[in-house]
C-alpha positions in Angstrom: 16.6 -11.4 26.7 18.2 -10.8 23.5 22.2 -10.1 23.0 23.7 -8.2 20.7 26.9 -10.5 19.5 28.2 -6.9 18.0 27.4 -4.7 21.3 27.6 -7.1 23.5 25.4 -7.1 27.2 27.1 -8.6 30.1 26.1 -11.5 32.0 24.6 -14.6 29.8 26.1 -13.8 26.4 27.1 -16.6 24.6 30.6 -17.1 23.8 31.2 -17.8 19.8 31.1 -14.3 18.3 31.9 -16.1 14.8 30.2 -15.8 11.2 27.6 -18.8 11.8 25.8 -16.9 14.8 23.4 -13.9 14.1 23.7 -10.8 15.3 21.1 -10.3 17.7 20.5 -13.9 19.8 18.2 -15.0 22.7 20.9 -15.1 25.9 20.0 -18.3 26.6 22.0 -19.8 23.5 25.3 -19.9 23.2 25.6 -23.0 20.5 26.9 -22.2 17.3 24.6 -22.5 13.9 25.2 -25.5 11.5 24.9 -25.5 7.8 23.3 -27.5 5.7 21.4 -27.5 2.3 17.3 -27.2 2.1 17.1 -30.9 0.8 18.3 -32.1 3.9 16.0 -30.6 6.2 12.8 -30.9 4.5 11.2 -32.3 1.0 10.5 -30.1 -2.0 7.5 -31.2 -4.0 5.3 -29.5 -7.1 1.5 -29.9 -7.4 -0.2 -32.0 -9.8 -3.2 -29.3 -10.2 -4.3 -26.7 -13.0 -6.5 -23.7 -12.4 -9.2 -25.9 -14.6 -9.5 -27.6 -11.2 -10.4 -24.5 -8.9 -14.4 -24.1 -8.0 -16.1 -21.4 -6.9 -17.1 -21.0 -2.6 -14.4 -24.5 -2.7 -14.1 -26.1 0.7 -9.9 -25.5 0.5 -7.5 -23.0 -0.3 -5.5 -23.9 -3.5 -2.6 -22.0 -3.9 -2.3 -21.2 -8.1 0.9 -18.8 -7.1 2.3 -16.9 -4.2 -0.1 -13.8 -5.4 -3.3 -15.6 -5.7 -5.0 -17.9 -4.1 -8.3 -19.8 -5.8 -10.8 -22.8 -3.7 -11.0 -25.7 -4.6 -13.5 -29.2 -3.2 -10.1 -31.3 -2.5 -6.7 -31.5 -0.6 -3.7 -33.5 -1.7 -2.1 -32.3 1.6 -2.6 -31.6 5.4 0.2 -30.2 7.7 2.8 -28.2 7.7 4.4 -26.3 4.6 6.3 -23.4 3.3 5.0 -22.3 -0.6 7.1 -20.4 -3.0 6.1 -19.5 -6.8 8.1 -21.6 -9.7 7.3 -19.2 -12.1 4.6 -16.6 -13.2 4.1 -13.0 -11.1 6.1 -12.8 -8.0 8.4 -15.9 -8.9 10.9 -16.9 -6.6 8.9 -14.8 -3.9 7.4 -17.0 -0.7 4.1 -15.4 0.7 2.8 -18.6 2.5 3.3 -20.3 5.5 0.4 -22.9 6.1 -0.8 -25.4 8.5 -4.0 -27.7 7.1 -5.6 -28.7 4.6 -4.7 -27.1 1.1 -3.8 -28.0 -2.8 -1.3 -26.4 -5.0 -0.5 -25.4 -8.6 1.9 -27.1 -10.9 4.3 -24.0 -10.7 3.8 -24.1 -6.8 6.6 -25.2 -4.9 5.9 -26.9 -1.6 8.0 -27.8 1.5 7.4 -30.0 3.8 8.1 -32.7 5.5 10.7 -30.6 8.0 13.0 -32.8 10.0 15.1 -31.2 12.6 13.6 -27.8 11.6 10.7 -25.8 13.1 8.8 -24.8 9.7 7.7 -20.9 11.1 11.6 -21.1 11.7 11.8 -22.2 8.1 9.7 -19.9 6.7 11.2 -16.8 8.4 14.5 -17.7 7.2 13.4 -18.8 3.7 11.4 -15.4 3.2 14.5 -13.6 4.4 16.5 -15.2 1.8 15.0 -17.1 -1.2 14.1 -13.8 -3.5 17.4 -12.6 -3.4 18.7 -15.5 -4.2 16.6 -15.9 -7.5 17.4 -12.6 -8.4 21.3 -13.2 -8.0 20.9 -16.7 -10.2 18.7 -14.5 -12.3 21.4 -12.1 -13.2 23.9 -14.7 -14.1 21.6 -16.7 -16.0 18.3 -14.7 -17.1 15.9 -17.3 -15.5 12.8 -16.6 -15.4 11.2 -19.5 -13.6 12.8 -21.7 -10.2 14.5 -24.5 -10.8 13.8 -27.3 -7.8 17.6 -27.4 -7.4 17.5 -23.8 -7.0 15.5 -24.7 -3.4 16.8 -27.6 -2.7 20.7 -26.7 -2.6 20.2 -23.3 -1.2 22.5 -23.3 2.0 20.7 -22.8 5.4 22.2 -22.0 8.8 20.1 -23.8 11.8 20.4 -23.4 15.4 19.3 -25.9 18.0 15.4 -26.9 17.7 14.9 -24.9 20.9 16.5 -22.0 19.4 14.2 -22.6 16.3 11.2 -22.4 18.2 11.7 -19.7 20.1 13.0 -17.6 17.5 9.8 -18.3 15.7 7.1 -17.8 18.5 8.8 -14.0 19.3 8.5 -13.7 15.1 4.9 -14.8 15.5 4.4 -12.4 18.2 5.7 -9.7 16.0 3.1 -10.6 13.2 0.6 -10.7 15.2 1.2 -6.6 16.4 1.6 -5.7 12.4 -1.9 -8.0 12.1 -3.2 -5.8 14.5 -2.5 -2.4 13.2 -3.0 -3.5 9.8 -6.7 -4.4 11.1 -7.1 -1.0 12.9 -6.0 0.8 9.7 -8.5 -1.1 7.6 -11.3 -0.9 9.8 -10.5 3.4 10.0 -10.4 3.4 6.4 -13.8 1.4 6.2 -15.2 3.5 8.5 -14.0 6.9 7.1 -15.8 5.2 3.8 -18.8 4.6 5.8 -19.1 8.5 6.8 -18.5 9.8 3.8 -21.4 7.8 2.2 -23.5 9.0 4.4 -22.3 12.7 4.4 -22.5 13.1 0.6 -26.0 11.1 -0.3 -28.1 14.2 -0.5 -29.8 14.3 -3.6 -32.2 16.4 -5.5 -35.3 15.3 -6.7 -38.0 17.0 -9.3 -41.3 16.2 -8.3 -44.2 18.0 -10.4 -41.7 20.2 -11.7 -39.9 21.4 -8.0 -36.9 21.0 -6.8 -36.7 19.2 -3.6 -33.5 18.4 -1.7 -33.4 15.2 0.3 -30.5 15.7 3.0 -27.6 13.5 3.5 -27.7 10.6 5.7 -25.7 12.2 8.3 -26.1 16.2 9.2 -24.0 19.0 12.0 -26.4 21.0 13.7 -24.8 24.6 14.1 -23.8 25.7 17.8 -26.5 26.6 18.8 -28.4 23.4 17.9 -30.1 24.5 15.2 -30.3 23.0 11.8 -28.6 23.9 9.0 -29.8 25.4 5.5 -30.2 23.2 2.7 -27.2 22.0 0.4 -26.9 24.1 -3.4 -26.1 22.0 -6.8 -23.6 24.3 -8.6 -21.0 23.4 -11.1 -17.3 24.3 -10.6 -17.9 26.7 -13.7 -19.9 29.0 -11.2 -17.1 28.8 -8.0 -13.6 28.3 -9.9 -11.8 29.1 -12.4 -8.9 26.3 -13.6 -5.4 26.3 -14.1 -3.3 23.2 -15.9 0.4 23.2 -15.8 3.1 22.3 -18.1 6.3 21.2 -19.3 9.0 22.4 -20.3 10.6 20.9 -23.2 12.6 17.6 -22.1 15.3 18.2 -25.0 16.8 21.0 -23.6 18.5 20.4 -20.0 18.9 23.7 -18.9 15.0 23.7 -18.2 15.3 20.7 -15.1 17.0 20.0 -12.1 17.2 23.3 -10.5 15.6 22.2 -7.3 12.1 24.1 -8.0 9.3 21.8 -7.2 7.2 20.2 -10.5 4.8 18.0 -9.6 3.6 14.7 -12.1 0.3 12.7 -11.1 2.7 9.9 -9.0 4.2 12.5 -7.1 0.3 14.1 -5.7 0.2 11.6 -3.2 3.4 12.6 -1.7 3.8 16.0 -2.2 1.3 17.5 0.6 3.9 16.1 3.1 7.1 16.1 1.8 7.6 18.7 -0.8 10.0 16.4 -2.9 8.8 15.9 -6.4 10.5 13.8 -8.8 11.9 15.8 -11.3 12.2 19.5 -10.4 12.3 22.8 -12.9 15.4 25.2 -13.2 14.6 28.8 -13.4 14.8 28.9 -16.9 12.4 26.0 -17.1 9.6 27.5 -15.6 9.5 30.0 -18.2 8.7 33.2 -15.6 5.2 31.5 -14.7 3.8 31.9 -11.4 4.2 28.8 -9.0 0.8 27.2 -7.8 0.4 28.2 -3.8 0.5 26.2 -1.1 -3.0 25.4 -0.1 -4.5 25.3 -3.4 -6.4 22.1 -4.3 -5.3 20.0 -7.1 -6.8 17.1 -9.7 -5.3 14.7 -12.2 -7.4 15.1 -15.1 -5.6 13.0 -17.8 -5.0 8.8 -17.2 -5.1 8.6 -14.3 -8.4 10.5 -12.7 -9.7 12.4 -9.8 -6.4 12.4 -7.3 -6.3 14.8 -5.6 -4.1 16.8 -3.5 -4.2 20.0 -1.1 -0.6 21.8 -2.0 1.2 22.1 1.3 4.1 23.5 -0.7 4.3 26.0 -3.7 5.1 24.1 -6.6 4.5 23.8 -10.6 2.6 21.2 -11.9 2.6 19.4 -15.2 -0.4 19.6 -18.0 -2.3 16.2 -16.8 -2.9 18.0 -13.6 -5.5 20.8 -12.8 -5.7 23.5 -10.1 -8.8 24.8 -8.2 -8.9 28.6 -8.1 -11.9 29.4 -6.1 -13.9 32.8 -6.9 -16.7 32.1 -4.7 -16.0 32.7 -1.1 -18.7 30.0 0.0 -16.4 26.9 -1.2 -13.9 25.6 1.6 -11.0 23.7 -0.1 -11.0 21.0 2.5 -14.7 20.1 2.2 -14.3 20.3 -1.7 -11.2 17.6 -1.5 -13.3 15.1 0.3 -16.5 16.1 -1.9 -14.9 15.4 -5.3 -12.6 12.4 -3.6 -15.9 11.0 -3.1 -17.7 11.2 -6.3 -16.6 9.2 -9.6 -15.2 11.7 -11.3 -14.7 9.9 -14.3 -18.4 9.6 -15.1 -17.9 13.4 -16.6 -15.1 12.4 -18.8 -15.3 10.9 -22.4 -13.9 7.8 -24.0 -10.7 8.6 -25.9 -7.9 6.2 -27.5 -6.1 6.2 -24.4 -9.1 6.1 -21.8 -11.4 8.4 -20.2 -9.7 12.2 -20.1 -11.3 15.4 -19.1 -11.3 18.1 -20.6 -12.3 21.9 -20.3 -15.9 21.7 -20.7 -16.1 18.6 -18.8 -13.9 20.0 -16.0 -15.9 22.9 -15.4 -19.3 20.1 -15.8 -18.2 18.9 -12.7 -21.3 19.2 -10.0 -20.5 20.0 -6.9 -22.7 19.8 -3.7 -22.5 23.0 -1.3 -24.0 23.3 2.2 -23.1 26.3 4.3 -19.4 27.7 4.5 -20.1 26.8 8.6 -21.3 22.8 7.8 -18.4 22.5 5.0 -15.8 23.6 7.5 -17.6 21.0 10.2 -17.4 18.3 7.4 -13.5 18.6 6.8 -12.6 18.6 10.8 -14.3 15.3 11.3 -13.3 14.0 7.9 -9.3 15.4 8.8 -9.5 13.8 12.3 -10.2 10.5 11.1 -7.7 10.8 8.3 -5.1 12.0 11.3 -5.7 8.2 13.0 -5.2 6.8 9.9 -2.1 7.9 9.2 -1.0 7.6 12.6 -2.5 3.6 12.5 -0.6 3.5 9.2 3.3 5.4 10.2 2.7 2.8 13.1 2.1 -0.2 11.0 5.2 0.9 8.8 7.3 1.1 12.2 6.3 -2.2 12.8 7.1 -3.7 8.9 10.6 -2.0 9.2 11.2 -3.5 12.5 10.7 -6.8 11.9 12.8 -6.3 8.8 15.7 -5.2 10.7 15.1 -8.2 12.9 15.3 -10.3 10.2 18.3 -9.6 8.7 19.8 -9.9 12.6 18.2 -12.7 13.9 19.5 -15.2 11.0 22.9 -16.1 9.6 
């Protein structure tokens, strides 16, 4: 059972409601925490490796920083450790607990050696706390890199082994669930990746100057059990026509902040649920133009290429970003957002100085493959369903992540 020291349950809760006992404790312990530095529970060592050391398919992980991990044929250590980066990407940031055989980098900082102290206990607090306190040294003294005395006299608050352990083995438990829906998401994704392979392979081949189609991989029958025509090549010259948005000019502030939606490429991902937008348009800003309706499919076209978004909201858009505006009635938007999020769209674009950009004629270039309005609309159901369990996998997974960070900051001093 776990007590809240705050809104405290009746029956076993322990006694000391004082600043060295977390907020949320096992019943069972009453005993308050004792503080001590990191030196005195554990030694803090650097490697003696450089990434001229690493070898390909190596026997043993060898840890170069907390972001990336290389092989190498030898170990300098076996057991139990906590590793934090000295310096690099993600310094000051701990993303390892291990338990074997392993090496480390020069700028890797190892602990180990725990006395008194349970090391998942260790890590759990020291992932809790470390980066923030690089970042608070940081902004008094612009480092850049962790000093060893950084670790070693960072205050730590330790209950009774017992207490260690058991805090640790309900963490572990709570790993193990985000494990588990971080492995259902992954294998949903792979297997959504999977279909659509399969569902968009069909190809056309000349042979002796015909046209032949070879079907996809993976066909609907129609209702009645029969089989479906063959797909059509057309380009979205012949089905749309395209719209590109704008911006209003940043140098005069009447234009923004009026609360009218204006979507940039990092906002497409979000948008179809949320409706907020990162910067939004004032009357006068959008200049009397008509706002792009809810349900129209959109592209980035410029940078970054080929997101894509179906508009659950009306909105305006800026110039990178294009907008689908079907006038054939045999394309259905949802099958042509997992058709084009399935192709490269890039290989239509040219080289320019600041990378591949699209732009009318290569827009309209775009090919698109068409089977019947009834097989397109069969297509985006299953291809939606499966995106429905991802996202539910993945809101479930993000429960999970904000849980454990709540009980983080409330299981620790």
């Amino acid at each position: 059972m776990i007590i809240d020291n705050e809104n405290r349950a009746t029956g076993n809760a322990p006694s000391s409601t004082g600043g060295n006992v977390p907020k949320l404790r096992f019943g069972e312990f009453a005993d308050e925490w004792n503080k001590l530095q990191v030196v005195e529970c554990c030694d803090v060592s650097t490697g003696n490796k450089d990434t001229q050391n690493k070898v390909d398919n190596g026997r043993y992980p060898f840890f170069v920083r907390s972001d990336k991990v290389e092989r190498i044929d030898s170990f300098s250590f076996d057991g139990e450790a906590v590793l934090t980066s000295g310096d690099g990407v993600g310094v000051g940031k701990n993303f390892h607990y291990i338990n074997g055989k392993f090496d480390f980098h020069q700028r890797v900082y190892c602990l180990n050696n725990f006395i008194g102290t349970d090391g998942r206990f260790f890590f759990a607090f020291f992932s809790r706390n470390f980066f923030k306190r690089v970042m608070r040294l940081s902004a008094k003294n612009s480092v850049d890199s962790v000093r060893k005395d950084m670790i070693t006299k960072m205050d730590f608050w330790r209950p009774s082994l017992s207490e260690q352990q058991k805090i640790a083995s309900f963490l572990s438990k709570v790993d193990e669930k985000i494990s588990l829906l971080s492995e259902k998401k992954d294998k949903l994704t792979e297997y959504k990746k999977g279909v659509m392979q399969q569902l968009f392979n069909g190809q056309w081949k000349v042979d002796n100057g015909q046209l032949t189609f070879i079907p996809p991989t993976l066909r609907f029958k129609a209702d009645d059990g029969s089989d479906f025509p063959d797909w059509e090549a057309v380009t979205v010259e012949k089905v749309a026509k395209l719209g590109k948005g704008f911006t209003p000019s940043t140098h005069v502030p009447q234009n923004w902040d009026g609360g009218i939606p204006w979507l940039s490429i990092a906002d497409l991902n979000q948008f179809n649920r949320t409706g907020v937008t990162t910067r939004t348009l004032s009357v006068e800003g959008t200049g009397g133009k008509a706002m792009v309706k809810a349900g129209t499919l959109l592209m980035s076209f410029k940078l970054t290429l080929g997101r894509l978004v179906i508009l659950e909201h009306d909105a305006y858009t800026n110039e990178a970003i294009c907008h689908f505006n079907w006038i054939d009635d045999r394309v259905d938007t949802k099958f042509a957002y997992y058709f084009l999020s399935s192709i490269n769209i890039s290989s239509f674009g040219s080289q320019a100085a600041k990378g591949i950009t699209l732009n009318n004629d290569s827009l309209y270039s775009i090919v698109l493959k068409l089977p019947s309005k009834v097989e397109q609309s069969k297509i985006a159901s299953f291809l939606s369903a499966i995106d429905q369990k991802i996202e539910l996998a993945n809101s479930e997974l993000e429960k999970a992540k904000e849980w454990k960070k709540g009980l983080l900051q409330q299981m620790f001093v």
